[in-house]
N, C-alpha and C positions, 0 to 999 in steps of 0.2 A: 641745154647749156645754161639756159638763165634759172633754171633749178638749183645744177649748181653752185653757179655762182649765189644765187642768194642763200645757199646752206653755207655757203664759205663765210658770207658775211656777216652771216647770223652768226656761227660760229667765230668768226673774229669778234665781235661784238661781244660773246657772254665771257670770251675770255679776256679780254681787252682790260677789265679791273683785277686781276689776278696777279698778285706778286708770285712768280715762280721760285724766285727763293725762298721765301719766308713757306709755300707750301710746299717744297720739297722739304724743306726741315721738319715740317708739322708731319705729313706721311710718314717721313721715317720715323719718328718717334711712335707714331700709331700703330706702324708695321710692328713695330716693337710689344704693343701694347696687345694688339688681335696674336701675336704668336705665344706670349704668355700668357694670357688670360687664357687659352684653347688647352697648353700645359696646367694652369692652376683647377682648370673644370676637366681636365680630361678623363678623370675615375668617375666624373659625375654626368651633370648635366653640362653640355658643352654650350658656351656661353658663346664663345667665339661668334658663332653664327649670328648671333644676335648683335653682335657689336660692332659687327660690318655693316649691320643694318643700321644701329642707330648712329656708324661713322657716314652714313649715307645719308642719313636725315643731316647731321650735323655740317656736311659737307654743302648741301643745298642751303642750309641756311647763312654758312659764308659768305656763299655766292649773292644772294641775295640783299647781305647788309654789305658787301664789299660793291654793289652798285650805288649803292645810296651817299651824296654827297657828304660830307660834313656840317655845310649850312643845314640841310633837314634834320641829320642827327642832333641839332644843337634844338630845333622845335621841338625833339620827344626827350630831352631833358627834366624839365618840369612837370610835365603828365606822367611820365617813366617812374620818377622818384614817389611824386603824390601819391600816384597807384600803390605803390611801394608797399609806404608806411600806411596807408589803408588797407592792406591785404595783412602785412606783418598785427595792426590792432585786431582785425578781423580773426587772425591766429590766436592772439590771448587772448580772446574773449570768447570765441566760438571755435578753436581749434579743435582738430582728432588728437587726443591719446594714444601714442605708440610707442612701449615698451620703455613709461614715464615720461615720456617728451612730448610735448605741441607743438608740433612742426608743420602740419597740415591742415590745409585748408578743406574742408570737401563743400564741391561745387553741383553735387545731385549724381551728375554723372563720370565724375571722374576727381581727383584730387590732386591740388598742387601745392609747392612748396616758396611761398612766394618771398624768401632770402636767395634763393637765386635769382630771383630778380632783381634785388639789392647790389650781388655781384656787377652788374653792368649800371644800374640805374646809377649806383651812387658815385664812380667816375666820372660820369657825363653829367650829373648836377653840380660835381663842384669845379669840373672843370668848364662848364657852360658860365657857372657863377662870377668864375676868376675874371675869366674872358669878360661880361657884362663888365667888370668894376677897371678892369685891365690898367687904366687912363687917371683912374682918384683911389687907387689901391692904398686902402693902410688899414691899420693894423684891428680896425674893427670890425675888418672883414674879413679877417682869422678867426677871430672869435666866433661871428655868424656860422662861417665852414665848419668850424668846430661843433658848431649845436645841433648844424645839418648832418655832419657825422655820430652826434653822439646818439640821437635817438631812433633811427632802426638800426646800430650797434649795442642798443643798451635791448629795445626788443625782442633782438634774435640771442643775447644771453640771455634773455628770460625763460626761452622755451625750455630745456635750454639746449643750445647749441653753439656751445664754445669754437669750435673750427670753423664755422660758417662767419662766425661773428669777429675773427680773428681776420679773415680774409677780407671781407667786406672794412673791418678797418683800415687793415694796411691798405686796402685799394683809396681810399678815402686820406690817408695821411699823404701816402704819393702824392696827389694832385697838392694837398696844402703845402709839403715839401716843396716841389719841382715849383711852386707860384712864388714859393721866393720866401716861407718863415724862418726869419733869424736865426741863426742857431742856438745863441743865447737862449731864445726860449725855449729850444728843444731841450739843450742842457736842463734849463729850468724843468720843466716836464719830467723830464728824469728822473731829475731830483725827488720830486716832488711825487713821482709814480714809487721809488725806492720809500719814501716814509708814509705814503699810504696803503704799502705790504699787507703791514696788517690788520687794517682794515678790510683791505681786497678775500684776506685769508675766511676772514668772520663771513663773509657773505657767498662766498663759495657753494656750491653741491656737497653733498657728502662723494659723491664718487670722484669730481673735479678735485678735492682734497688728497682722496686716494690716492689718486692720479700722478698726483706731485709726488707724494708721498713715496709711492712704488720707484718713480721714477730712481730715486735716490738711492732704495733698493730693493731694488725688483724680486730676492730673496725672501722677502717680508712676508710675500704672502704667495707663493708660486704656484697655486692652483688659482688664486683668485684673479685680482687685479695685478700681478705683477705676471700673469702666464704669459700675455701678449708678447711682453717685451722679452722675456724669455725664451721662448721658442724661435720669435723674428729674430733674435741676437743669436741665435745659435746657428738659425739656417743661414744669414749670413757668411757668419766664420768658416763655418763646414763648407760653405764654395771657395775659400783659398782664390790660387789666382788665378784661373780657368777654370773651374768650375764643376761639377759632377757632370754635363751635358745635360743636353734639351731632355726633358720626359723623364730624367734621372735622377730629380735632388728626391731623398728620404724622406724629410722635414715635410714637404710638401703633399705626398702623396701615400703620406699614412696618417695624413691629417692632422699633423701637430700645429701648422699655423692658421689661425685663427683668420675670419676675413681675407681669404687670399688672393681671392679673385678682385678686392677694392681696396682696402686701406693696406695690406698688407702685401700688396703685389710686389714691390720692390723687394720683401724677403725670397719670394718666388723667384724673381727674376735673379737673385745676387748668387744663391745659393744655385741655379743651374748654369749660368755666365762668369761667375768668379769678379775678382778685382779687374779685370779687362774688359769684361762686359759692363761693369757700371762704369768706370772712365768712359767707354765709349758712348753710354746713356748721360751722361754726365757733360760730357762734349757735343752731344747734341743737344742739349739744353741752354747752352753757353751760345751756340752758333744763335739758337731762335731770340734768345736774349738780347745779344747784339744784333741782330736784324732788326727786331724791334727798335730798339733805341738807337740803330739808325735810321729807323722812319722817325722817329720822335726828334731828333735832331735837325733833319729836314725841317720838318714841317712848317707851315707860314704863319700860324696864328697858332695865340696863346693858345686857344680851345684844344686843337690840336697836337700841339706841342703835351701838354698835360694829359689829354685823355692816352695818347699813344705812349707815354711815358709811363703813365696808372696801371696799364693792361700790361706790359711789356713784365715790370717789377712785379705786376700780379702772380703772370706765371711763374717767376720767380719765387715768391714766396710759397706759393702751390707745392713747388718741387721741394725747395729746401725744409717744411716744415714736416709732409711724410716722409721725407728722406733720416730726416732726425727722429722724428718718434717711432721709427720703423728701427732705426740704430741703434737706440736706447737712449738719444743724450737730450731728446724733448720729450712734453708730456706726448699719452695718446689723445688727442684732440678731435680725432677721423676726420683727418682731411686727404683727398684721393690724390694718387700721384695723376698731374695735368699729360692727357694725351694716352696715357697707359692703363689705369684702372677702368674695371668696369664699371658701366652707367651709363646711361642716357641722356639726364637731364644737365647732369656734370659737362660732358661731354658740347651738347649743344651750346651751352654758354662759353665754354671756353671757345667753339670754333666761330661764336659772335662774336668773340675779342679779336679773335686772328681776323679776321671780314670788316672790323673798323679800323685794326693797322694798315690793310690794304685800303682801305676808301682812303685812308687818311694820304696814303702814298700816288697812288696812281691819279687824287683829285688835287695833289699839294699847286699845279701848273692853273688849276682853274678859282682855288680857295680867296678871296680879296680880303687883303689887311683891312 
């Protein structure tokens, strides 16, 4: 009996920091993700297997950072981020080459990609920062935020990697949003992002160019840089409102869409679900949204309030930006659809976001203003 009972307790204990809503909505969304990705590899190599595996890894690492207070997450702020932008310098200057990008580190025995690290680091530095200044906040420590944001978003465009460096943005504007910048200055910003166009233009990639380029008409060049959007825009339509059925779309499985298994999953999914299955994927996205930002509403301190706020809109932006350049109405940027796409390292980072909304929730009773 006292066996028992101490497995019971033990087991009350790992689950004790678990929001059960916020991870039924993450699940279903995954369920979604392992049953297409198995349809998008199923002529091939079946990935599926593998993505249970690494929703296994990602799942233990939830667990993991959803024990861990708030107060300690606010100590690996500053070390998190410094790391950061020492790993990102360490890329342009010593990175691997792959298929014209420096995106990689290599460590002797293994390689990593250290702007996913950026994706978590740089909410918890600016949101660590706000909270320090919380008490004589003004307006010069907007600007600060802003410098902390512009330099590993200016490094990770360098490599280049526009969707990495997109994300890591918005992650980074949220916290300075939600801390309270006027809007007048946002407006300003805007303004002032509208007449430095085309300067932005001049410094651009040649294929980043394209990019735009295509977008406007994807016609232009339909073997080349416009095929993406072309075939993802066709398997779309070609699912109507239910869809050809599971293991049944065309598009898919005679190999017309390109990256299907990751950036392009959503053509996979839309083309055998139809317009009813994407509302429903759609709808599950909304649920975890507002989950989030009602832990972020809760929460007791600024830190919190901003970091859970940052991560919440994160996945937000995750969704909407492959959802658009999957449609044709954004550029292709590769960025994965959050929860669904295959990958690993993707994957784990986002389920460390989901494992600080839960710290952030289940610790709000113990947190001191």
């Amino acid at each position: 009996m006292d066996i028992v009972g101490s497995l019971r307790r033990w087991l009350q204990q790992s689950i004790a920091y678990i929001d059960p809503p916020l991870l039924f909505i993450t699940l279903a969304i995954m369920a979604v993700g392992v049953v297409t990705v198995f349809s998008a590899s199923y002529d091939g190599n079946n990935r599926a297997a593998s993505q249970v595996l690494n929703m296994g890894i990602a799942l233990f690492s939830m667990w993991l950072v959803s024990r861990l207070p708030p107060q300690k997450m606010m100590r690996f702020a500053v070390p998190l981020y410094i790391l950061g932008v020492i790993l990102l310098v360490g890329v342009f200057l010593f990175g691997v080459k792959v298929n014209g990008a420096r995106r990689w580190l290599s460590l002797g025995f293994t390689r990593i990609q250290p702007s996913e690290i950026m994706k978590i680091a740089m909410p918890l530095m600016l949101a660590w920062y706000f909270h320090k200044y919380e008490a004589t906040l003004k307006f010069r420590h907007y600007i600060v935020a802003a410098l902390i944001l512009l330099i590993p978003f200016a490094l990770i465009a360098k490599q280049p990697d526009l969707g990495t460096a997109l994300l890591v943005g918005a992650a980074g504007f949220y916290v300075i949003f939600f801390a309270g910048l006027p809007w007048k200055v946002i407006i300003g910003l805007g303004a002032a992002g509208a007449a430095a166009a085309p300067f932005v233009w001049t410094v651009l990639h040649d294929y980043q160019r394209k990019r735009i380029l295509t977008l406007l008409d994807p016609s232009s060049d339909p073997l080349g840089a416009g095929y993406h959007i072309i075939q993802s825009t066709i398997a779309i339509g070609s699912g109507g409102l239910l869809g050809k059925g599971y293991l049944n779309g065309t598009q898919t499985h005679l190999e017309f869409i390109p990256e299907k298994h990751t950036d392009f999953i959503f053509a996979v999914f839309s083309e055998e679900w139809g317009l009813i299955g994407n509302c429903f994927l759609i709808f599950l996205y909304t649920l975890l949204i507002g989950r989030g930002l009602m832990i972020a509403a809760a929460a007791p301190t600024l830190f919190t309030r901003l970091l859970a706020g940052a991560i919440t809109l994160g996945f937000f932006t995750y969704a909407f930006i492959n959802m658009g350049m999957v449609s044709g109405i954004l550029p292709v940027v590769g960025v994965p659809l959050p929860f669904v796409s295959y990958g690993g390292t993707a994957l784990v980072t986002l389920f460390i976001g989901i494992g600080m909304l839960m710290s952030i929730h289940t610790h709000r009773m113990l947190v001191k203003k």
